[in-house]
C-alpha positions in Angstrom: 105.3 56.4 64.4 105.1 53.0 66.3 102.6 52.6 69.1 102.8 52.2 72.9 104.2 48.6 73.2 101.5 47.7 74.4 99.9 48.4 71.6 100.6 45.3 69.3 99.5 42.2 69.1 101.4 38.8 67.7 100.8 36.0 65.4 103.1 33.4 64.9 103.9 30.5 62.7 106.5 29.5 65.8 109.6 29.8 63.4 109.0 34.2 63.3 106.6 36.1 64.6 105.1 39.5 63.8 103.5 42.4 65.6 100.7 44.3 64.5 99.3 47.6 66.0 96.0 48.9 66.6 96.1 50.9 63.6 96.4 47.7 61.5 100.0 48.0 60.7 102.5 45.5 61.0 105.4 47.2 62.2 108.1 44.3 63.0 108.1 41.3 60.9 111.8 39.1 60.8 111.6 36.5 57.9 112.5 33.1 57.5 113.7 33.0 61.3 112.6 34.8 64.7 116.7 36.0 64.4 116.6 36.8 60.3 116.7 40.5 59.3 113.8 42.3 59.6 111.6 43.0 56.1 109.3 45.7 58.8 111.3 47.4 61.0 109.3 50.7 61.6 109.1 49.8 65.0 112.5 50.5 66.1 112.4 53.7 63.3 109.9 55.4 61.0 107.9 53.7 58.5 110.8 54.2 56.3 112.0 51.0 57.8 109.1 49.4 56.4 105.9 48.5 57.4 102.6 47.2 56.0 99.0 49.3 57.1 95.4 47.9 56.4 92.5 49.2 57.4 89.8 51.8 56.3 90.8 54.8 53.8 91.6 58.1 56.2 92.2 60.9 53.6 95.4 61.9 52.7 96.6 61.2 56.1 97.0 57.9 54.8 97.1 56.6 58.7 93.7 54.7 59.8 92.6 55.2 63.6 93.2 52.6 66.2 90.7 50.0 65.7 87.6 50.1 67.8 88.2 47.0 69.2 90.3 43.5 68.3 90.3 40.1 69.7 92.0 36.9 69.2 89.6 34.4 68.0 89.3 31.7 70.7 92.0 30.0 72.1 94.3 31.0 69.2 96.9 33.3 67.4 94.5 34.4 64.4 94.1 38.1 65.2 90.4 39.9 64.7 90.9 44.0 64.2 87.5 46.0 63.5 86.4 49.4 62.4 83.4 51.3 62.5 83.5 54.1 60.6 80.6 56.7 59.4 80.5 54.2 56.4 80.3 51.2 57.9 82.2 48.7 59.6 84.9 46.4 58.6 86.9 43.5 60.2 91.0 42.8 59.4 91.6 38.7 59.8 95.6 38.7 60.8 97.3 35.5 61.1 100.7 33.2 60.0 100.1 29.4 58.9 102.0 27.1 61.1 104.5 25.9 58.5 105.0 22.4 57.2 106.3 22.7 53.5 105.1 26.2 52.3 107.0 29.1 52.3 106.6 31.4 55.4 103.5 33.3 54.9 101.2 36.9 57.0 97.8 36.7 55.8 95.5 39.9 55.5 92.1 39.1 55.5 89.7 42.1 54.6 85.7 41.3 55.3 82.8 43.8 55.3 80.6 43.7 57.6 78.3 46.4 57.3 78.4 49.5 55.1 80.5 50.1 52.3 83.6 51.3 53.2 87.0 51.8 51.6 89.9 50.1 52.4 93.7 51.5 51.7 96.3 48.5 52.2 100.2 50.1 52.2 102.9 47.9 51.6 106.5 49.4 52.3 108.7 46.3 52.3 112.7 47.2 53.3 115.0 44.5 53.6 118.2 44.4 56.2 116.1 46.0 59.4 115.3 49.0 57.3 118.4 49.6 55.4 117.8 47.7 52.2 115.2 48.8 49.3 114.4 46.0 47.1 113.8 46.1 43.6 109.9 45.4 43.3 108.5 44.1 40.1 105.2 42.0 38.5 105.9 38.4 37.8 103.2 36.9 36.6 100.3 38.7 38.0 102.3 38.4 41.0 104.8 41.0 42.9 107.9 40.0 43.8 110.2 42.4 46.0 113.9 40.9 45.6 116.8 41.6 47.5 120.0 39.9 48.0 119.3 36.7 49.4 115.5 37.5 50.1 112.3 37.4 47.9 108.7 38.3 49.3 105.8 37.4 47.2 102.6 39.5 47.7 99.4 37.7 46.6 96.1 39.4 46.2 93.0 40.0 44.1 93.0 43.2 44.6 94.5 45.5 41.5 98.1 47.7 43.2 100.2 49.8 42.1 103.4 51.4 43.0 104.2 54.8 44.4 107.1 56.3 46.6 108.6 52.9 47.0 105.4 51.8 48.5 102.8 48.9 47.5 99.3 50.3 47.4 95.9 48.6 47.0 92.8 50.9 47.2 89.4 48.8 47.0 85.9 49.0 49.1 84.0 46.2 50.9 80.3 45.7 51.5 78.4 43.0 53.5 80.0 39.6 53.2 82.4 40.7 50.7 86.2 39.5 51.9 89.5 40.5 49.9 92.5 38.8 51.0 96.3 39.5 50.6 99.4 37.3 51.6 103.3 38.0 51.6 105.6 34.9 51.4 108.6 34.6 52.3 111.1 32.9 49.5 115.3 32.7 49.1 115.7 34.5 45.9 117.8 32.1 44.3 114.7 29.4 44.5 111.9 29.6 42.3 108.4 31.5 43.5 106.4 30.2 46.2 103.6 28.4 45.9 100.0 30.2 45.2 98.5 30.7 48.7 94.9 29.2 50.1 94.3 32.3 52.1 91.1 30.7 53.0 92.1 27.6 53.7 95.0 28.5 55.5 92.7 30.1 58.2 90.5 27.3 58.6 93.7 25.1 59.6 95.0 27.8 61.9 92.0 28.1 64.0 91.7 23.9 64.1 95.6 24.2 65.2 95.7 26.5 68.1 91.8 24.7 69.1 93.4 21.8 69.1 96.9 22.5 70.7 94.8 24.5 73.9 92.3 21.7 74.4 95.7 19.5 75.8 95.8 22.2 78.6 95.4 20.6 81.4 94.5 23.7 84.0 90.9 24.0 84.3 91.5 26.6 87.4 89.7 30.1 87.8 93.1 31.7 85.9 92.5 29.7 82.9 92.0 32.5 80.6 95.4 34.3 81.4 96.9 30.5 81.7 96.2 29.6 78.0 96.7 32.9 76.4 100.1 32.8 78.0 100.7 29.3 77.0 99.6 29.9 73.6 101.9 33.0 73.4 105.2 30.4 74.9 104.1 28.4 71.9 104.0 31.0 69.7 107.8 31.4 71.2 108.8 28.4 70.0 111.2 27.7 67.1 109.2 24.4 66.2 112.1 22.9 64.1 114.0 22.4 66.6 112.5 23.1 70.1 114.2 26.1 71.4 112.3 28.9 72.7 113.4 32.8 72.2 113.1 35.0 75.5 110.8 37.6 73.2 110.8 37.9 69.2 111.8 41.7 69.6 115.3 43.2 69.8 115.9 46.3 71.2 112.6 47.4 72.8 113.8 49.6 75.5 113.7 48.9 79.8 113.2 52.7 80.0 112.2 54.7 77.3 114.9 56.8 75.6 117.2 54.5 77.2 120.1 52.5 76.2 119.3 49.4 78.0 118.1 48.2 74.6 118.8 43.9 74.3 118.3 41.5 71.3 115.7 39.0 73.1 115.6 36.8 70.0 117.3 33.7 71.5 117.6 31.1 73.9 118.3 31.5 77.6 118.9 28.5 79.1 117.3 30.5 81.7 114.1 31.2 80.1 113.9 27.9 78.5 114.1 26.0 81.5 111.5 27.7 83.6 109.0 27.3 80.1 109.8 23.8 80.2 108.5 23.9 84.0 105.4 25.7 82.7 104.7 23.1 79.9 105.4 20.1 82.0 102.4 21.2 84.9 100.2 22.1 82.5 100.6 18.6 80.1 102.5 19.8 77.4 104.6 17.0 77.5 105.8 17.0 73.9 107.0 20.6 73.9 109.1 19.7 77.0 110.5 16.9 75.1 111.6 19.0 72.4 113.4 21.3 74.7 115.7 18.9 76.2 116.3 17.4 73.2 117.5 20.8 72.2 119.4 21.6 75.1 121.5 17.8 74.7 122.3 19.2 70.9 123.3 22.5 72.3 125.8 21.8 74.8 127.0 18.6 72.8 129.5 17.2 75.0 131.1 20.3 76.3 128.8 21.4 79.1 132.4 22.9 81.0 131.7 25.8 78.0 128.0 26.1 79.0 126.6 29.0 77.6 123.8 31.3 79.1 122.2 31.2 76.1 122.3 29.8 72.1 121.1 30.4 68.8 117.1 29.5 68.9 118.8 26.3 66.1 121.5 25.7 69.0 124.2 28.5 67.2 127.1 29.6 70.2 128.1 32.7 67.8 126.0 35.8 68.8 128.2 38.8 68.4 126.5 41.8 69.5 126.5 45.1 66.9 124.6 48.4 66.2 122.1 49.4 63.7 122.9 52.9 63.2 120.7 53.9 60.9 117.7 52.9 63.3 116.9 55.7 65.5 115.2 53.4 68.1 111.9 53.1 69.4 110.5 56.3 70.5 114.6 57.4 70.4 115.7 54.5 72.5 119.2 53.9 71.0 120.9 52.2 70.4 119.4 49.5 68.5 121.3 46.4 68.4 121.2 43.0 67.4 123.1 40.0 68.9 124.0 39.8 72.4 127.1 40.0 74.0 126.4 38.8 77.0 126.1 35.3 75.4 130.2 34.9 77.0 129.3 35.9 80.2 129.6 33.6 83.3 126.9 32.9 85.0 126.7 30.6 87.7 123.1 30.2 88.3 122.3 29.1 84.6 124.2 25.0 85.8 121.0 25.8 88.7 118.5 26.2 86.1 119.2 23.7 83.7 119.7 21.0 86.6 116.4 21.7 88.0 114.7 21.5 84.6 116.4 18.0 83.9 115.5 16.6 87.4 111.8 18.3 87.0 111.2 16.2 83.1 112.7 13.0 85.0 110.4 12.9 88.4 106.9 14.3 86.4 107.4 11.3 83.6 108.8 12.5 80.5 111.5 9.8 80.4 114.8 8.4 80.5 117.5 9.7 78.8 121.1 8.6 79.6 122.9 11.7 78.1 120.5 13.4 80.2 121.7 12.2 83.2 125.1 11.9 82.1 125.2 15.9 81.3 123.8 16.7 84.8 126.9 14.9 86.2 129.1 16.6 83.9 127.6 20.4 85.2 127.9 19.2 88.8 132.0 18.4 88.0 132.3 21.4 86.7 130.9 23.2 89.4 132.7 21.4 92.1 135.6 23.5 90.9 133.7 26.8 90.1 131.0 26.8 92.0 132.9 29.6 94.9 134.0 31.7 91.7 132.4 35.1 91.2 130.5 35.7 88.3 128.1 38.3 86.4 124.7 36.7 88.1 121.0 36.5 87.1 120.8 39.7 85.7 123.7 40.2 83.5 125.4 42.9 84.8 128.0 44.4 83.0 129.6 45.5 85.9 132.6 44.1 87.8 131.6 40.1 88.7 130.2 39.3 92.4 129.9 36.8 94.4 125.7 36.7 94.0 124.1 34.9 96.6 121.0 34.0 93.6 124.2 32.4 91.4 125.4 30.0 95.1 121.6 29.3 95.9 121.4 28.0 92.0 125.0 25.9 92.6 123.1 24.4 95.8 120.0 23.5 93.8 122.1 21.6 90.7 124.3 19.5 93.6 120.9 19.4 95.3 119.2 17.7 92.5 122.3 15.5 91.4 122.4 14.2 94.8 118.9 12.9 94.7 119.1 12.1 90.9 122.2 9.1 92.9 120.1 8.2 95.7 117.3 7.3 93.0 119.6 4.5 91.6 119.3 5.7 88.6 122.7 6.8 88.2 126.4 6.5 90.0 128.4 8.9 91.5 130.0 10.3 94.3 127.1 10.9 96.6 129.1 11.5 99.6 131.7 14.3 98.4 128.9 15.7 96.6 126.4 15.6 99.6 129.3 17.2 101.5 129.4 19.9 98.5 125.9 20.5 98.9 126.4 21.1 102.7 129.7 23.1 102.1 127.5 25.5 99.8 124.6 26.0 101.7 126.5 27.1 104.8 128.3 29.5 102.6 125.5 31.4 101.9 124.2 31.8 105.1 127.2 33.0 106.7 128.3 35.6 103.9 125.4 36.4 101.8 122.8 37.1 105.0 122.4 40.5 107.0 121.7 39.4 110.5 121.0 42.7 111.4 118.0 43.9 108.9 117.1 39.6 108.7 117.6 39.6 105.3 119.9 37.8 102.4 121.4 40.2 100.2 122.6 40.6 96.4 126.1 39.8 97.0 128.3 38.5 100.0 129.5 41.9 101.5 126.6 44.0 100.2 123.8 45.5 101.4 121.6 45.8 98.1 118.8 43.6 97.7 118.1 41.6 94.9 114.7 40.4 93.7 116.3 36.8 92.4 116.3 36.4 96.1 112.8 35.6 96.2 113.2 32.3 94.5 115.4 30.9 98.2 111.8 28.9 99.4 110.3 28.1 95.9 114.0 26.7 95.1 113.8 24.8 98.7 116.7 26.0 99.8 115.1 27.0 103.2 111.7 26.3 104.1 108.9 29.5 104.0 108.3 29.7 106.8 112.6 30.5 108.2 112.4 33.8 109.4 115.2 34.5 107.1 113.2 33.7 104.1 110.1 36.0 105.6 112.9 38.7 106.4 113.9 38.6 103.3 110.2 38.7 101.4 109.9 41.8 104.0 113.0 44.1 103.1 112.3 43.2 99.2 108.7 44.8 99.6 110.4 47.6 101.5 112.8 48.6 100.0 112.4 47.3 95.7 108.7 47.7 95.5 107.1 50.6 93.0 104.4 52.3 94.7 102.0 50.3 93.2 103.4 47.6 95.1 105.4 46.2 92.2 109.2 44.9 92.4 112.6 46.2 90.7 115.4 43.8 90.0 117.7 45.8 92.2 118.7 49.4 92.7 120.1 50.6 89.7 122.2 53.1 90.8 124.9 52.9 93.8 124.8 54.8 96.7 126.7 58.1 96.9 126.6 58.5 93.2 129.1 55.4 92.9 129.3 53.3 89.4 125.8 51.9 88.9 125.3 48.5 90.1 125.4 46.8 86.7 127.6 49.4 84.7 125.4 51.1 82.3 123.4 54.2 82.8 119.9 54.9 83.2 117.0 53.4 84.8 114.6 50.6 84.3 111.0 50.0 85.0 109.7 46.9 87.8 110.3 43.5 86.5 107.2 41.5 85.9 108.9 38.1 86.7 109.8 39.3 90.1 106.6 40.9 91.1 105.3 37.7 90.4 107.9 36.0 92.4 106.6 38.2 95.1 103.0 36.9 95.0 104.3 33.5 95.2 106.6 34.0 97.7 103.5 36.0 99.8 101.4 32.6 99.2 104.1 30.5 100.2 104.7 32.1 103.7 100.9 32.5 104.3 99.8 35.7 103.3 97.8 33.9 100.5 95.2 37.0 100.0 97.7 39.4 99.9 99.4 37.2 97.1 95.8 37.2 95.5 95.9 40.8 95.2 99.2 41.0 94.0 98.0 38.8 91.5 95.3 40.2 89.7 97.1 44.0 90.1 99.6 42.0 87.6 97.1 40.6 85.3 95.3 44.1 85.2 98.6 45.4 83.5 98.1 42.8 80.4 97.1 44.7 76.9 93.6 43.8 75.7 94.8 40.5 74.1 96.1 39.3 77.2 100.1 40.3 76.6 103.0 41.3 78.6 106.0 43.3 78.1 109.3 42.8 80.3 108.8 45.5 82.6 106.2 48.1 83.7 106.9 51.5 84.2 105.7 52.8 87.0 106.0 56.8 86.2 105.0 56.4 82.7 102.3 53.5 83.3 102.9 51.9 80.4 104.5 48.3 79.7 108.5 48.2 78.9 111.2 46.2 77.1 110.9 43.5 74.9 107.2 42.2 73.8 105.5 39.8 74.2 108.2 38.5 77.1 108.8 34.8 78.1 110.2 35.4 81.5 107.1 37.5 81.8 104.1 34.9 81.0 106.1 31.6 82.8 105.4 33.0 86.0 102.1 33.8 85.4 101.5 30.6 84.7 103.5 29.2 87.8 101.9 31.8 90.2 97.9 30.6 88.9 98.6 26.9 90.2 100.1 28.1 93.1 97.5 30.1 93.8 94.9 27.7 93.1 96.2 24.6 94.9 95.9 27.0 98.2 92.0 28.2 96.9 93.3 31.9 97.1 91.4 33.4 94.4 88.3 35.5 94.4 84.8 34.9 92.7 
């Protein structure tokens, strides 16, 4: 049975990423790619699906307790696990190689550290997210599980053997004593990988991620939570080519037993612009550059056809289909993989990636022409489209609106075009479009404001609230302190906040028993981003200790290791959705220089 989501921990070689529980097993692993089919998929099933368990012999329960306590070493992804047991104790060493020219690689480290206790390592490996059985066999000392297109190489020095379609190793450590196993990742039409250096692969791991944190350049009183989440947006990377996946999980539920179950395992233009934000104040420069130089391949001269999200290699196709043999997580069907909302119109994404171009531009990164040139190819486009309804922020698969989040977005992208002229770095129509910008803004605060409660709402028309309308002041479409903005922060606390003071996206369900808001059924749990939002927005309009407060409540809902989910659950108290999250641990990082520029932190 998989654990709470929270739970797991990652490690990374920022082309895949796996997650491994506190009993030691790694229950979601996708090889070569974050997107590939999953060899360990007994996360969203039973360890039929496949799995791989280390840690101390149990009995014939065959299922190790949680660890009694795990850490990441340092400022990295190498994962520590330890046991103490009424034999001793023993530590589990869990990492992934960044990859240069060796085959994708997990490596198991086994060490003793006091005692002499025995150690079971299970190996179930299951091809196609669970639905595949490869055929396993030695070659050359060495077993090779092959199916189809896949091969995965497991090297150890410990002696295996083979029973129920499972790799076993049984083997006991005392003081000093280490034992170390690796899987690697090969095409099966290619020869074997490589013999790993297990050892020597963790030395250049922990000098990698030492090395990459050091460039950080927050020094605030956050700068534990800042790294660790900038290590884990790192970790998010697809490091051949620069784009960023929203969360390396599919189909980790919003509300458990759900069905609002997504693939997360691309790029949102979305996501990816806000990261690029994150990287750029905190002098990852580099990493920024590698984003827009993926973005410029992505929409390759057809920005009219702008998608709200790509392949993490720039891919447009991302039909969405169901795994039917997986039964879920905890029964959360269905699983799928894809996304169809890749076709949707949003409106707000030309917002996004506008402000993330003009962003990279004024903090230094430098020049690019078909930068610029793409910015005034969105802003054409959304001359024309800008008034259009369309499926918003959150992807509703409802009927389209006209959101006010998607209008504040157009304003921002004319908004930054217009200054991007008056720079002289670029010609075009500054007048129309400073007319445009006008022409928008009034717009939205004649037909997407309630006068009555002083608040905007979700849609012109409406009276829902929507927590993307927290990001009006941050986006400087009005200043903080507009009444309409402080209305607005208000009505969101009343009327989307949890009891514990955290905020939904929106009300999921219509009044009067109407058609849910965004067409599906069920609930969800409070949306990290936006309770985030909320603590910046409270700093912002000078209620800097309640956005203190606010603050820390968030960081108090991170696992041990420092990792957040999409959501929280308020009933269940227990982190939601897809794990570790993006959109989650950018506004953590945003919200700790906020609050650190206006001193508001305890201590």
């Amino acid at each position: 049975m998989a654990g709470r989501i929270e739970d797991y921990a990652l490690i990374g070689d920022m082309q895949t990423a796996a997650l491994v529980s506190r009993d030691g097993a790694v229950d979601w692993l996708c090889l070569p790619r974050f997107d590939s089919h999953a060899i360990f998929a007994s996360l969203l099933g039973t360890e039929e699906h496949g799995f791989w368990r280390m840690g101390p012999a149990h009995g014939e329960r065959d299922v190790p307790p949680a660890a009694t306590r795990r850490r990441y070493r340092g400022d990295s992804l190498v994962l520590e696990s330890e046991w103490d047991t009424p034999r001793g104790t023993i530590r589990v060493i869990d990492f992934m190689p960044p990859r240069e020219q060796h085959a994708p690689q997990v490596v198991r480290i086994v060490e003793g550290v006091s005692g002499r206790v025995p150690v079971r390592s299970a190996l179930r490996m299951r091809f196609s997210y669970g639905w595949v059985v490869p055929w396993v066999r030695k070659v050359d000392g060495r077993t090779a599980a092959v199916a189809g297109p896949d091969s995965v190489w497991l090297d150890t020095e410990a002696e295996t053997h083979g029973e129920d379609l499972t790799t076993y190793s049984d083997f006991t450590v005392g003081p000093g004593d280490r034992v170390t196993f690796t899987i690697s990742w090969q095409a099966s039409h290619r020869e074997a990988p490589e013999l790993p250096d297990a050892e020597g692969a963790l030395e250049a791991t922990e000098q990698f991620w030492r090395e990459w944190a050091e460039h950080c350049t927050y020094h605030g009183p956050y700068r534990e939570a800042v790294v660790r989440s900038l290590i884990t947006l790192k970790a998010l990377t697809y490091a051949p080519t620069g784009g960023i996946v929203a969360a390396p999980t599919t189909s980790l539920p919003e509300c458990i037993g759900g069905v609002r179950n997504w693939d997360y395992r691309f790029t949102w233009l979305r996501d990816a612009a806000i990261t690029l934000s994150s990287l750029l104040r905190t002098g990852y420069h580099e990493e920024a550059r590698a984003w827009r130089e993926w973005l410029l391949r992505a929409v390759a001269g057809d920005p009219e056809n702008l998608q709200i999200m790509y392949g993490i290699a720039g891919e447009r196709e991302l039909g969405e289909t169901e795994l039917t043999w997986l039964p879920g997580y905890e029964n959360s069907a269905p699983v799928r993989i894809g996304n169809g909302a890749a076709g949707q119109l949003q409106l707000d994404v030309y917002g996004e990636v506008t402000e993330a171009l003009h962003l990279a531009h004024m903090t230094g990164l430098g020049r690019n022409d078909y930068a610029s040139l793409l910015q005034l190819k969105l802003i054409g486009y959304l001359e024309d489209h800008w008034d259009e309804p369309d499926e918003g922020i959150w992807e509703v698969r409802g009927p389209r609106r006209h959101f006010v989040h998607s209008k504040v977005m157009a304003w921002v992208a004319v908004d930054r075009t217009v200054k991007l002229i008056e720079s002289g770095e670029v010609e075009g129509p500054l007048e129309r479009w400073r007319a445009l910008r006008d022409t928008i803004h009034r717009d939205v605060c004649e037909k997407g404001y309630d006068p009555e409660r002083n608040t905007f709402t979700q849609s012109y028309g409406s009276k829902e609230l929507d927590a993307s309308l927290l990001l009006i002041p941050q986006m400087g479409f009005l200043p903080p302190d507009d009444k309409r903005v402080i209305g607005t922060v208000e009505a969101i606390q009343r009327e989307l906040s949890t009891e514990d003071g955290f905020v939904m996206r929106y009300p999921t369900s219509a009044e009067d028993g109407e058609e849910s808001l965004d067409g599906l059924e069920g609930e969800e749990g409070a949306f990290l981003a936006c309770s985030f939002w909320l603590a910046d927005d409270l700093a912002m309009i000078g209620r800097v200790e309640e956005a203190r407060k606010l603050f820390e409540k968030l960081l108090s809902l991170r696992n041990d290791l420092g990792l957040l989910a999409e959501e929280w659950d308020p009933k269940l108290q227990r982190q939601v959705g897809n794990f570790p999250q993006a959109f989650s641990h950018v506004p953590l990082i945003d919200t700790a220089l906020r609050l650190t520029a206006t001193g508001a932190y305890g201590g």
